[in-house]
C-alpha positions as CSV (number, residue, x, y, z in Angstrom):
1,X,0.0,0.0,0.0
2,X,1.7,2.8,-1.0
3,X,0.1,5.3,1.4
4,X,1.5,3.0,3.9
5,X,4.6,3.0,2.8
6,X,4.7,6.9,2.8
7,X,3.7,6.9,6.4
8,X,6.1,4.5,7.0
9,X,8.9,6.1,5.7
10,X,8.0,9.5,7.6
11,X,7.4,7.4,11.4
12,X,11.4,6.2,10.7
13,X,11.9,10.0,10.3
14,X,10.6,10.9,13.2
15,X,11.6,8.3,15.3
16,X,15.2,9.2,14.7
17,X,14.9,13.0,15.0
18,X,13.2,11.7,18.3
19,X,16.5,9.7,18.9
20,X,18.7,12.4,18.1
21,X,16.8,14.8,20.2
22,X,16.8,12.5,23.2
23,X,20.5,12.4,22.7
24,X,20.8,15.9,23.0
25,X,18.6,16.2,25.5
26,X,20.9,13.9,27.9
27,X,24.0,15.8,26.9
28,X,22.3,19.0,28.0
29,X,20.8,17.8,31.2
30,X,24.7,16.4,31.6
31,X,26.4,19.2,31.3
32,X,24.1,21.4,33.0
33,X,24.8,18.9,35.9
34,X,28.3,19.5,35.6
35,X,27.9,23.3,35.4
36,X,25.3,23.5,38.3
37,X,27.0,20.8,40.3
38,X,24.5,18.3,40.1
39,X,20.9,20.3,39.5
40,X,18.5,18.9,37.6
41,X,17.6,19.3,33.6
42,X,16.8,22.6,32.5
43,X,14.9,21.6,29.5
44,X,12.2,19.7,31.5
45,X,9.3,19.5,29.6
46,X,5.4,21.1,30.0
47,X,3.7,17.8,31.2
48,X,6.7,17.2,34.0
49,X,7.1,20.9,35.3
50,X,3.2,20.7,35.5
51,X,3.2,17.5,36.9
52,X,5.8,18.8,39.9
53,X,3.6,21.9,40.3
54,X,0.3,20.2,40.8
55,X,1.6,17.5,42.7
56,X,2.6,20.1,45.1
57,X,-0.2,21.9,45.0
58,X,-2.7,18.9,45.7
59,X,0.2,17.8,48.7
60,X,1.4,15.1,47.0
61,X,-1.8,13.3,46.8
62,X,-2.6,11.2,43.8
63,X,-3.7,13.3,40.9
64,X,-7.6,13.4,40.8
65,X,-9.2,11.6,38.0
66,X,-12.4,12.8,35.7
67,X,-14.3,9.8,37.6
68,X,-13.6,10.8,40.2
69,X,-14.6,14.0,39.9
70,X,-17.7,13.0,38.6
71,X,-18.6,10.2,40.7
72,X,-22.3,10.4,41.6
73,X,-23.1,13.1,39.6
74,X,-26.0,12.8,37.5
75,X,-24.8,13.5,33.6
76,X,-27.4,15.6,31.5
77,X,-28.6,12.8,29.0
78,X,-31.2,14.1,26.2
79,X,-31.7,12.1,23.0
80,X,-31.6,13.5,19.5
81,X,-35.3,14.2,18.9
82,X,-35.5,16.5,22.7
83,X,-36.6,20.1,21.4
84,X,-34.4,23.1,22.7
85,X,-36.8,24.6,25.3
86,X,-36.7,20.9,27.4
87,X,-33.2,20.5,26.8
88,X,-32.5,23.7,28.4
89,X,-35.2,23.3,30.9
90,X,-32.5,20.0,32.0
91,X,-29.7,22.1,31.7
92,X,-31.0,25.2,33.6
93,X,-31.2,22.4,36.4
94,X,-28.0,20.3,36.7
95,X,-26.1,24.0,34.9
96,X,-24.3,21.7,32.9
97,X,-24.0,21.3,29.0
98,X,-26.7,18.4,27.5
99,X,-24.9,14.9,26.1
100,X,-26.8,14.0,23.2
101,X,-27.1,9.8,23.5
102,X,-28.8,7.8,20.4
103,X,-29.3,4.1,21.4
104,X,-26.5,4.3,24.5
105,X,-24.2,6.4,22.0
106,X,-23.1,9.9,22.2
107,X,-23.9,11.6,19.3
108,X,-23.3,15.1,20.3
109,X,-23.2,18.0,23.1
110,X,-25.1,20.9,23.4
111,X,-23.7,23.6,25.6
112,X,-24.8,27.4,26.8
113,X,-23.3,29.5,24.6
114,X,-24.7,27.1,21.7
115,X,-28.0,27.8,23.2
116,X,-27.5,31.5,22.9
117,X,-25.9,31.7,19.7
118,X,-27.6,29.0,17.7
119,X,-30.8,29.3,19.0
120,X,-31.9,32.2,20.7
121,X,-29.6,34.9,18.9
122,X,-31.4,33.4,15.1
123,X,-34.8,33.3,16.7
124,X,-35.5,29.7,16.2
125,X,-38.9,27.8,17.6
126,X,-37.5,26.2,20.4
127,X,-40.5,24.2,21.0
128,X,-40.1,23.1,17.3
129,X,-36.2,22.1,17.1
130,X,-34.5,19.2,18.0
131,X,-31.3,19.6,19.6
132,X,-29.9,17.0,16.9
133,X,-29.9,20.5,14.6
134,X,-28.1,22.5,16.6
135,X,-26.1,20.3,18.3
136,X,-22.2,20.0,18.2
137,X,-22.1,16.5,16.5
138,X,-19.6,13.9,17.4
139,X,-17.3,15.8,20.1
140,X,-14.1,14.9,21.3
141,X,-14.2,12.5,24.0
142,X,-11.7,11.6,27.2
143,X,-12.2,8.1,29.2
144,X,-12.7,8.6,33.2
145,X,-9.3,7.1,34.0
146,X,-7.8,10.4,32.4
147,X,-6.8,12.7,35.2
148,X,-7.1,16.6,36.0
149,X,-3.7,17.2,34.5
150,X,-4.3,15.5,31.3
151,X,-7.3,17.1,30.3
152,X,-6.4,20.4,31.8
153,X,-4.0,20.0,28.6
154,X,-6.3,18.8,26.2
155,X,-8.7,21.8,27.1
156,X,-6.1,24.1,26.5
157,X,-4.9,22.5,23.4
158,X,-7.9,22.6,22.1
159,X,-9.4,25.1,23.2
160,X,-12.2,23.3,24.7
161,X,-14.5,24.6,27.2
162,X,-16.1,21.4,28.3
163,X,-15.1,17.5,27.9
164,X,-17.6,15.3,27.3
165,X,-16.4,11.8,29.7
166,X,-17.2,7.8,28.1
167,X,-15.9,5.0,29.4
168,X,-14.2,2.6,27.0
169,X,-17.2,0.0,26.9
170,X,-19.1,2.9,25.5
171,X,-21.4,3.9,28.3
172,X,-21.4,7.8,28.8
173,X,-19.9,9.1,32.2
174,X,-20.9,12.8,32.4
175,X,-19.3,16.2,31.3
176,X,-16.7,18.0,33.0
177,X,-15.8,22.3,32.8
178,X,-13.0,24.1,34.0
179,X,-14.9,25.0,37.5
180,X,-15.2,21.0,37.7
181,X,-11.6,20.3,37.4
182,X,-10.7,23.4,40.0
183,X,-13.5,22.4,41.8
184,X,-12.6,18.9,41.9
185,X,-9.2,19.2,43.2
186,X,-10.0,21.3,46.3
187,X,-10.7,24.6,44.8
188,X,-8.8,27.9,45.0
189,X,-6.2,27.2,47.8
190,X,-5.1,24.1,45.6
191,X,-4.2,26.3,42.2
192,X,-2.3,28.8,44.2
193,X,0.8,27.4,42.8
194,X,0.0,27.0,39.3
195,X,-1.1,30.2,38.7
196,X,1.3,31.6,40.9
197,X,3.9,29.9,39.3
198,X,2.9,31.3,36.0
199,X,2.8,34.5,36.9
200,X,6.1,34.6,38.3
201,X,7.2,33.2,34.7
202,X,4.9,35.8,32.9
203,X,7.2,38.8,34.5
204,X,10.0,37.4,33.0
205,X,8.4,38.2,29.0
206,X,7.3,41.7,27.8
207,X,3.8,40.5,27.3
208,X,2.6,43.5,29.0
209,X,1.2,46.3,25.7
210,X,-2.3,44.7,25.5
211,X,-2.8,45.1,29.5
212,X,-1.8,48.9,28.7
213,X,-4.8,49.2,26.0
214,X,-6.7,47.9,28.0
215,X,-6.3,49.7,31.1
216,X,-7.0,53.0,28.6
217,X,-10.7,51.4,27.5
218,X,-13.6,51.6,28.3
219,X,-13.7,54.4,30.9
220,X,-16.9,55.9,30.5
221,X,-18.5,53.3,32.3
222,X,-18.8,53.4,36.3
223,X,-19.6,51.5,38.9
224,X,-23.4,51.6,39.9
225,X,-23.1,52.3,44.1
226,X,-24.4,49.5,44.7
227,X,-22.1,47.1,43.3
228,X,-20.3,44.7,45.4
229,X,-16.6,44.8,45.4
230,X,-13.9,42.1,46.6
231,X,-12.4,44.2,49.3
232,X,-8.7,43.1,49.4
233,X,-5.9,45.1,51.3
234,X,-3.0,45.4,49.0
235,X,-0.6,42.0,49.9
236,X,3.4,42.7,49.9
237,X,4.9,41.1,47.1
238,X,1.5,39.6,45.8
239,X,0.4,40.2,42.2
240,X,-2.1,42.0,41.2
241,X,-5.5,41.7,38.9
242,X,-3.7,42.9,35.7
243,X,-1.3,40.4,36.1
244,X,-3.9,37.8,34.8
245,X,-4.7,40.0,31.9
246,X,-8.8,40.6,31.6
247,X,-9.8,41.2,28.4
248,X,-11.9,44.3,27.0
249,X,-15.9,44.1,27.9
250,X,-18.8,43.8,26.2
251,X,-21.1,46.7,27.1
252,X,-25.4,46.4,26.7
253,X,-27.6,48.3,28.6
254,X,-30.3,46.8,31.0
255,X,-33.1,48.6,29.3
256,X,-32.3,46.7,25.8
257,X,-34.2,43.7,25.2
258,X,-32.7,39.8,25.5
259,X,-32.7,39.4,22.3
260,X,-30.4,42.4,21.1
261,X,-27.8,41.7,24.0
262,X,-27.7,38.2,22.6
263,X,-26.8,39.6,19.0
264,X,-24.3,41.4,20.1
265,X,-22.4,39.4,21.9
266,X,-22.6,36.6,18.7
267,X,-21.7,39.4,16.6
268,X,-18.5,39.5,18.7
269,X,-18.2,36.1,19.6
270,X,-18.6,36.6,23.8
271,X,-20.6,35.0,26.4
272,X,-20.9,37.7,28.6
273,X,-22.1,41.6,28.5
274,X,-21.7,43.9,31.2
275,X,-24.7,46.1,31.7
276,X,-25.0,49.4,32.4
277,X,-28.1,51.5,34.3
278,X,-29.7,54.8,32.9
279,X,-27.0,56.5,35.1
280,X,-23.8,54.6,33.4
281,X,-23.4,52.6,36.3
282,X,-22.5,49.2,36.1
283,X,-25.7,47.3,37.3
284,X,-25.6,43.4,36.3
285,X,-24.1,40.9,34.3
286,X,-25.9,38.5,31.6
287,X,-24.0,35.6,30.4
288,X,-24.9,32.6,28.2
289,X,-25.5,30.3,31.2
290,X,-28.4,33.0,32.3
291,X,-29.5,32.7,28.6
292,X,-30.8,29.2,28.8
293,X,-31.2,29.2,32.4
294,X,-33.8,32.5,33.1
295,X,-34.9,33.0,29.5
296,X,-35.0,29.6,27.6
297,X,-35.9,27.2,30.4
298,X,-38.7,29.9,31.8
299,X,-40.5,30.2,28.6
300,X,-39.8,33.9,28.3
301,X,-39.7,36.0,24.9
302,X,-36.0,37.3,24.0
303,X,-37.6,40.1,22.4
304,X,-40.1,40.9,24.5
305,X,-37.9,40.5,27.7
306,X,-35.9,43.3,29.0
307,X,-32.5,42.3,29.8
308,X,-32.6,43.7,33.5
309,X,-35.2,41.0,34.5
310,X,-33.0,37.8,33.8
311,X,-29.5,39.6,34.1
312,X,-27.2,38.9,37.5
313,X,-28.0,42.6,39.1
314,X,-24.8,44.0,41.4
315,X,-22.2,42.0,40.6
316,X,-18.9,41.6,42.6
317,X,-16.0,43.6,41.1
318,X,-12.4,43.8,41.7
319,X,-9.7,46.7,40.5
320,X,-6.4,46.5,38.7
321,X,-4.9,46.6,41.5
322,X,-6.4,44.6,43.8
323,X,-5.0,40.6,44.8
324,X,-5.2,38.6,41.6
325,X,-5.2,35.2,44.0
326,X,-7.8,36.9,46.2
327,X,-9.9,37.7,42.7
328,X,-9.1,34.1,41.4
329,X,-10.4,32.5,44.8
330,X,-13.4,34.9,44.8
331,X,-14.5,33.4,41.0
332,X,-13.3,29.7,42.5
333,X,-15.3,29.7,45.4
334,X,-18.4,31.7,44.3
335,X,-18.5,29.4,41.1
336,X,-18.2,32.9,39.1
337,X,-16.9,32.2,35.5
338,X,-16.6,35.8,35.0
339,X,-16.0,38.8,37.0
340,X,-15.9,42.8,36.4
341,X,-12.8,44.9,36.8
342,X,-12.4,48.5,37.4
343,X,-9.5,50.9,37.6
344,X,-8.9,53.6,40.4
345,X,-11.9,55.9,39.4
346,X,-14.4,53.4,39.1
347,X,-14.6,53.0,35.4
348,X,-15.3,49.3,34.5
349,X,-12.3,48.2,32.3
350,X,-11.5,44.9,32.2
351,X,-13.9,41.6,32.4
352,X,-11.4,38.7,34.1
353,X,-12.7,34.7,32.8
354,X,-11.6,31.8,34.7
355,X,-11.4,30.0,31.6
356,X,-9.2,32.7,30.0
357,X,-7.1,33.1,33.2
358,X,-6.4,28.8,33.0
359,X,-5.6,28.7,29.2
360,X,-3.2,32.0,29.9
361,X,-1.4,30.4,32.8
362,X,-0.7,27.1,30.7
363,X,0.4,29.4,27.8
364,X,2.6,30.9,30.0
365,X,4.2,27.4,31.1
366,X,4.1,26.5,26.8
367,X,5.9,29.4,26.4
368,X,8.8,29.1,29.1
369,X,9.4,25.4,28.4
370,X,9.7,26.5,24.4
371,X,11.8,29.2,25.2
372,X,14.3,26.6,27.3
373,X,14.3,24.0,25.0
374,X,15.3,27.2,22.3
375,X,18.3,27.2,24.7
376,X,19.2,24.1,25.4
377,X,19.3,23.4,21.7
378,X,21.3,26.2,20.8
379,X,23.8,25.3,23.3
380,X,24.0,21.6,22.6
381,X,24.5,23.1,19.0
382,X,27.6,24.7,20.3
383,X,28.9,21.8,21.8
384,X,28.5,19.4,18.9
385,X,30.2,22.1,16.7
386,X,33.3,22.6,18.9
387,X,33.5,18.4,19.3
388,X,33.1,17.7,15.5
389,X,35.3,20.7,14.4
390,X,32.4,22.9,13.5
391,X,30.2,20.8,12.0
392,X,26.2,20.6,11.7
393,X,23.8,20.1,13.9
394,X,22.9,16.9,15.5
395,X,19.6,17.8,16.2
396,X,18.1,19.0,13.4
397,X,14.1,18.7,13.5
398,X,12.2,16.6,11.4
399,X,11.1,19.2,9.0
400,X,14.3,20.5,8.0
401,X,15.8,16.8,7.7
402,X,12.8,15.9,5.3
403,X,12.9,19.2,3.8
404,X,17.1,18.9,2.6
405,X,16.1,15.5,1.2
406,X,12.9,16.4,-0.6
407,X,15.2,19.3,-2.1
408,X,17.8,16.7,-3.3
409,X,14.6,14.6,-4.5
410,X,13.1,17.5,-6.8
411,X,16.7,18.5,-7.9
412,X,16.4,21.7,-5.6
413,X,13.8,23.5,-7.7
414,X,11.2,24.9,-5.9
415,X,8.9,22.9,-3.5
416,X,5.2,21.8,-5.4
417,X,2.2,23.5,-4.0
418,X,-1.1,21.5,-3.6
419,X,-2.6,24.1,-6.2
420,X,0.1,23.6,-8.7
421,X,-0.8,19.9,-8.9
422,X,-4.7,20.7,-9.1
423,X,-4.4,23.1,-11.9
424,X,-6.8,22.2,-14.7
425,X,-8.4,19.4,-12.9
426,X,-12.2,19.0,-12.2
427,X,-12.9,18.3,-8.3
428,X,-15.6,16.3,-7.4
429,X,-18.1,18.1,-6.1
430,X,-21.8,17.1,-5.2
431,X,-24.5,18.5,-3.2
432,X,-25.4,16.9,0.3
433,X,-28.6,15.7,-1.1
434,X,-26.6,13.5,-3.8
435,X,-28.0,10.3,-3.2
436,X,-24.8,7.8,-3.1
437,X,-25.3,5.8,-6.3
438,X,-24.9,9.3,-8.4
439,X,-22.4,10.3,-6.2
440,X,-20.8,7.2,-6.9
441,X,-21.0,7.1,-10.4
442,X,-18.8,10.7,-10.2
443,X,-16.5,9.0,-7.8
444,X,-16.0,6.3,-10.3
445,X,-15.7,8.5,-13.7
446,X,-12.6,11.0,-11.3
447,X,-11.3,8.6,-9.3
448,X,-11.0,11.1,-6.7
449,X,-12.8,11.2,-3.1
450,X,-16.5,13.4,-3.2
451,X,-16.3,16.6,-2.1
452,X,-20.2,17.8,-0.3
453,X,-20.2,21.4,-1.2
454,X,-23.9,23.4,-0.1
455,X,-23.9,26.8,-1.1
456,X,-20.4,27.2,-1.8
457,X,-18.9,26.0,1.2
458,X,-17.4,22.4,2.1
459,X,-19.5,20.4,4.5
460,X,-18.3,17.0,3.9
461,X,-15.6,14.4,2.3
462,X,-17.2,11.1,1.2
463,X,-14.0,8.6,-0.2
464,X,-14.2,5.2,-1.4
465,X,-13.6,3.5,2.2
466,X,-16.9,5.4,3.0
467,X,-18.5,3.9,0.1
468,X,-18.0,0.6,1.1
469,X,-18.1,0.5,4.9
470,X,-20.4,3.1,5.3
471,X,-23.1,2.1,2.9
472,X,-22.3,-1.5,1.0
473,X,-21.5,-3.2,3.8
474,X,-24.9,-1.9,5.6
475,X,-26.7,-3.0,2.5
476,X,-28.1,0.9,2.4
477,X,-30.3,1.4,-0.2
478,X,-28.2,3.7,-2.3
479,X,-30.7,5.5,-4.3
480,X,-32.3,6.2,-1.4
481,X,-29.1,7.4,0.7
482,X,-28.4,11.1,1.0
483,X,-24.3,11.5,0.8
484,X,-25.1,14.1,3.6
485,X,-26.0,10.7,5.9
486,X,-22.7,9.2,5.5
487,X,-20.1,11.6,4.5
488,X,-17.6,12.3,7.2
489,X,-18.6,15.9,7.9
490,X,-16.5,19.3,8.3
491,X,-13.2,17.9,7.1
492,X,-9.6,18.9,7.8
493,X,-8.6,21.6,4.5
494,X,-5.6,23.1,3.6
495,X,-4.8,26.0,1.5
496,X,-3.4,25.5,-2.1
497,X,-0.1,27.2,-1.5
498,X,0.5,24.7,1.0
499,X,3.7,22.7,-0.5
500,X,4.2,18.8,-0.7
501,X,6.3,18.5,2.5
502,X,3.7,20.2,4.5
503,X,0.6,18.4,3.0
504,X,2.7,14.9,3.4
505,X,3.5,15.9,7.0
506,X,-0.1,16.5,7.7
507,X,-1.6,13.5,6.4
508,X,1.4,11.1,8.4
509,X,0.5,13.4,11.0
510,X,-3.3,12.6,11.3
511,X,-3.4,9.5,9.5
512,X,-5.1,11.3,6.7
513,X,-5.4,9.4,3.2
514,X,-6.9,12.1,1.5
515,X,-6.7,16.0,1.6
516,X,-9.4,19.0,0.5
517,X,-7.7,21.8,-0.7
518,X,-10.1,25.1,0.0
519,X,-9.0,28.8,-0.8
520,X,-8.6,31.4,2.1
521,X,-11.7,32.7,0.3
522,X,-14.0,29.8,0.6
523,X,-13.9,28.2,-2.3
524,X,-13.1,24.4,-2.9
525,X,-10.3,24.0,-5.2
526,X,-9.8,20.0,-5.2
527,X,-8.7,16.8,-3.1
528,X,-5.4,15.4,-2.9
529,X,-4.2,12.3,-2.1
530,X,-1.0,10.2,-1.6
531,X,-0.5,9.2,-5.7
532,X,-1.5,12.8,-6.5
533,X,1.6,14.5,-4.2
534,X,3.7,11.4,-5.7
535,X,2.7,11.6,-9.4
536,X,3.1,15.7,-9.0
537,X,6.0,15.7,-8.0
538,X,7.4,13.6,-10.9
539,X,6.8,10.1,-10.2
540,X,8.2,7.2,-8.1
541,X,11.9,8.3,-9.6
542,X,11.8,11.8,-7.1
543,X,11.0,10.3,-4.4
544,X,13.8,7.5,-4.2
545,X,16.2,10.2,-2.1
546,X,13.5,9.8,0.8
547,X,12.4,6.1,1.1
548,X,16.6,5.4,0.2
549,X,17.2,7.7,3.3
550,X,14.1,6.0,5.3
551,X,15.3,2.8,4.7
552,X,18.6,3.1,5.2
553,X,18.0,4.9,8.8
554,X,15.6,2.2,9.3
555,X,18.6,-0.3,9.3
556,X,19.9,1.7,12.8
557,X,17.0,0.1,14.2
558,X,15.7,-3.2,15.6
559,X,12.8,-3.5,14.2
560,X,13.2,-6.8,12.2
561,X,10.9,-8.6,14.7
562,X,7.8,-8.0,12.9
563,X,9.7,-9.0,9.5
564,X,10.8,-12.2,10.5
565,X,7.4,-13.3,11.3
566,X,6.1,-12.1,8.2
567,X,8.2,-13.9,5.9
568,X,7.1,-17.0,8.3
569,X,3.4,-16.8,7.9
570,X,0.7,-17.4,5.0
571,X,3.3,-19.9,3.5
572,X,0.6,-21.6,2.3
573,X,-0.6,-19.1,0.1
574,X,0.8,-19.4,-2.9
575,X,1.3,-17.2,-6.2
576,X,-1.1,-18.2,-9.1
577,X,0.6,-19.2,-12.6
578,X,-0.8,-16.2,-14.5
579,X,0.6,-13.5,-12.0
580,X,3.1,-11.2,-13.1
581,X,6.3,-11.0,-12.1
C-alpha cells in the first residue's frame, strides 16, 4: 500500500529526530549537571514541570481523576429528537452542558453558549427544534481514568471549554468544565501554585502592551453604588489583577431587550455583557449560562424581555490593583466564571474569565518550556560544533531533515504547492442531497474522493472506504441514501499554496489518506491524495532520495521482529501461474 509506505517512511523519520533529540537532550541535562553541580535538567518539559507543580499543589496526593470528579453526579442525558426549550429546561437544572445519546451512543453536546448563539440569537422555535440540529455532532471524547492534569492540557490544546467523559465499553460518564476540574481538586487554595507559578514566569516576557490598551478602554462606564466589590488590602509582594490579563468588555444596557444583547455578543463572539443602568453605572451581568437558564428554560420571549429582568443585578468587582489570587479564589469559590474589573476611578475596564485566566497560565508554562528547549538546543548546538570541528547540527528537527532531502529529490527547484498539482483538474463536487449511487458514479468517472459542497462552502468528504463500509456493507439502499448521511462531515482543509512536504506531514500526522484543498476565500479548489503528491511531483523516480534515506535509517534500528514473522506466515498461500512478475 503505498500510502503505507509513505507513512512508514516518515514514522522512521521521526523516530530518529526523536533519537537524536533524546541524545541531546541527555548531553544538555549532563552538562548542565556539571555546570550547576549536580541540579537537575533545564529543559524539563510542560507535562513534567506541571506535573511537579500540581503534585505540590494537591500535597502530593494522587492526581484526581475525571471519575472521580464525577462520581455520583447525575450527567445531563437528552436524546436527539429532545426540542431546545426541554433540553435547556435539564440544563438550567443540573447548569451543565446536555450529552446527546442515540441508542446508548453519544452523538453530540449541546452547551450554553450554543444555546445562545444557535438558538436564541437566530430566533428559532424552540418548541419546534430538536437539539440534533443545533447540536455539536460527534465531540471529542476523554475516558474517566484520564486525570485533572491530562485534560487540563487537552482543554487548552484545544481550546475546549467542556469534555464530554465515556468509558471505553461505550457507556457515557458525564461532562466535566473548567470549575469541575478546579473544583474537583479542592478549589482555590489548591491552584495557588499553578497560577502563581505562571505569573512569576509571565514577568519574565514583555507581554505587557495589550494590559496597557486595556487599562485606557472603556472608561466611561462606572460602577453603579451598589455594586459589590472584593475588598482586598493590597498584599506585599503579591500580584495584582492585571497580572492575569482581563480582556476588554462587552457593554449592553439593562433597558435593551434579551434578544439584542444576545446579537451582540454573537456578533463578537462573547458569552458575557456587562450592563450598564440609565446613570452609566454598572448594574448586572448576563452571560450565556443565564440565557438558557432564566430565559429559555422559563418560557420567556427574547424580544419581549428586558435584559434587566434575567440579568445577575450588582455583581462583585475587583480593581487593577487589587489581589489577583484573592480575585481568582473569589470566581473559584463563588462558582463565578466571569468577573468585572475596574480601575482607580471606578470606570469598568476589564472583564477577568476563569477560563481565560487557566488557558493563559498554561500558555505561560508553553511558552517558558519553548523558550528553554530554544536554549538548550542552541547550546547543545555549540557543543557538537566545537567536538566535531564545527560541524552541523545533530539535532536537526524533522522538517528541516525531510525538507534537505525532498530538495535533493526534486533537484532543488522549488517545492510543489497543492494548487500547482490541481491546476486544470475538475474536483468532485456534489450536493449533500446526492443520493450515493450518483455520487458514486462521479467518484467512479474522477477517481477522486467526493467533495459535499452546499452553497459554496465544504460540508463534507465522502472517499471510497466510506462507500463501502459506510453504505455497501450496511446494505443501504443507495438511491435512497443522502451523501449528507454518511459523509464524514466538516473535514480537515488546507490551502493551495501549501507545499508537498507540508501536505505529506499533515496526512502522516493525522493518519489522513486524502486532503481537501479550499482557498482562504471559501472556495473548494480539489482533493489530494498520496499518488496525486507522488505523481506531482514527478513520479516514483523523485521520491527515491526519501524512502533510500528511510530505509537506510531504518537499518539503525531493531525492528526486524515484525519482518521475520512475516516472511514466516501465510506460506501456504501461494502465487497463481498467471501472476506477473
Amino acid at each position: 500500500d503505498i500510502a503505507k509506505c509513505l507513512n512508514d517512511a516518515l514514522s522512521v523519520l521521526d523516530k530518529k529526530e526523536e533519537k537524536d533529540r533524546k541524545s541531546m537532550e541527555d548531553a544538555m541535562q549532563q552538562m548542565a549537571s556539571v555546570q550547576v553541580g549536580g541540579g537537575g535538567s533545564h529543559a524539563a518539559t510542560i507535562h513534567a514541570m506541571m506535573g511537579q507543580m500540581m503534585a505540590q499543589a494537591f500535597g502530593n496526593k494522587s492526581m484526581p481523576t475525571l471519575g472521580s470528579i464525577l462520581q455520583g453526579r447525575a450527567s445531563t442525558v437528552v436524546n436527539p429528537g429532545t426540542n431546545v426549550r426541554d433540553c435547556a429546561i435539564k440544563m438550567a437544572d443540573a447548569r451543565k452542558a446536555a450529552l446527546v445519546v442515540d441508542e446508548g451512543e453519544l452523538v453530540g453536546i449541546f452547551g450554553f453558549k450554543d444555546c445562545m448563539s444557535r438558538c436564541v440569537a437566530k430566533e428559532l422555535p424552540l418548541e419546534l427544534t430538536a437539539v440534533s440540529s443545533v447540536m455539536t455532532p460527534n465531540p471529542e471524547t476523554v475516558f474517566p481514568e484520564m486525570t485533572v492534569l491530562e485534560a487540563m492540557q487537552i482543554m487548552h490544546d484545544q481550546k475546549f471549554l467542556t469534555l464530554p467523559v465515556v468509558a471505553k465499553n461505550g457507556s457515557v460518564v458525564g461532562v466535566v468544565d473548567v470549575m469541575d476540574i478546579i473544583n474537583g481538586c479542592g478549589g482555590s487554595e489548591g491552584w495557588r501554585s499553578l497560577f502563581d507559578n505562571a505569573m512569576e514566569i509571565a514577568d519574565d516576557f514583555s507581554d505587557t502592551g495589550s494590559m496597557h490598551s486595556m487599562q485606557s478602554a472603556s472608561r466611561s462606564v462606572r460602577t453603579a453604588r451598589t455594586t459589590k466589590s472584593v475588598v482586598t488590602a493590597p498584599k506585599k509582594l503579591e500580584r495584582p489583577v492585571s497580572k492575569l490579563r482581563p480582556r476588554k468588555p462587552m457593554i449592553g444596557s439593562s433597558s435593551d431587550n434579551v434578544l439584542s444583547v444576545v446579537q451582540m455578543l454573537c456578533r463578537k463572539r462573547g458569552d458575557a455583557a456587562l450592563l450598564t443602568g440609565s446613570r452609566g453605572g454598572l448594574v448586572g451581568i448576563l452571560t450565556d449560562t443565564d440565557i438558557t437558564r432564566r430565559l429559555v428554560a422559563q418560557h420567556k420571549d427574547p424580544s419581549s424581555t428586558s435584559a434587566s429582568d434575567i440579568m445577575t443585578p450588582n455583581p462583585k468587582v475587583v480593581s487593577m490593583d487589587d489581589s489577583a489570587m484573592d480575585a481568582l479564589a473569589c470566581m473559584i469559590e463563588n462558582h463565578f466564571r466571569h468577573l468585572p474589573v475596574v480601575d482607580s476611578s471606578g470606570g469598568v475596564v476589564a472583564l477577568l474569565d476563569i477560563a481565560k485566566c487557566l488557558n493563559d497560565a498554561l500558555s505561560v508554562l508553553d511558552k517558558k518550556e519553548e523558550k528553554d528547549r530554544k536554549s538548550m538546543e542552541d547550546a547543545m548546538q555549540q557543543m557538537a560544533s566545537v567536538q566535531v570541528g564545527g560541524g552541523g547540527s545533530h539535532a536537526a528537527t524533522i522538517h528541516a531533515m525531510m525538507g534537505q532531502m525532498m530538495a535533493q529529490a526534486f533537484g532543488n527547484k522549488s517545492m510543489p504547492t497543492l494548487g500547482s498539482i490541481l491546476q486544470g483538474r475538475a474536483s468532485t463536487v456534489v450536493n449533500p442531497g446526492t443520493n450515493v449511487r450518483d455520487c458514486a458514479i462521479k467518484m467512479a468517472d474522477a477517481r477522486k474522493a467526493a467533495l459535499v459542497v452546499d452553497e459554496g462552502e465544504l460540508v463534507g468528504i465522502f472517499g471510497f472506504k466510506d462507500c463501502m463500509s459506510r453504505c455497501v456493507a450496511k446494505e443501504l439502499p443507495l438511491e435512497l441514501t443522502a451523501v449528507s448521511s454518511v459523509m464524514t462531515p466538516n473535514p480537515e482543509t488546507v490551502f493551495p499554496e501549501m507545499t508537498v512536504l507540508e501536505a505529506m506531514q499533515i496526512m502522516h500526522d493525522q493518519k489522513f489518506l486524502t486532503l481537501p484543498v479550499v482557498a482562504k476565500n471559501g472556495s473548494v479548489v480539489g482533493v489530494v491524495d498520496v499518488m496525486d503528491i507522488i505523481n506531482g511531483c514527478g513520479g516514483s523516480e523523485g521520491w527515491r532520495s526519501l524512502f533510500d534515506n528511510a530505509m537506510e535509517i531504518a537499518d539503525d534500528f531493531s525492528d526486524t521482529g515484525s519482518m521475520h514473522s512475516m516472511q514466516s506466515a501465510s506460506r501456504s498461500v501461494r502465487t497463481a501461474r498467471t501472476t506477473k512478475s
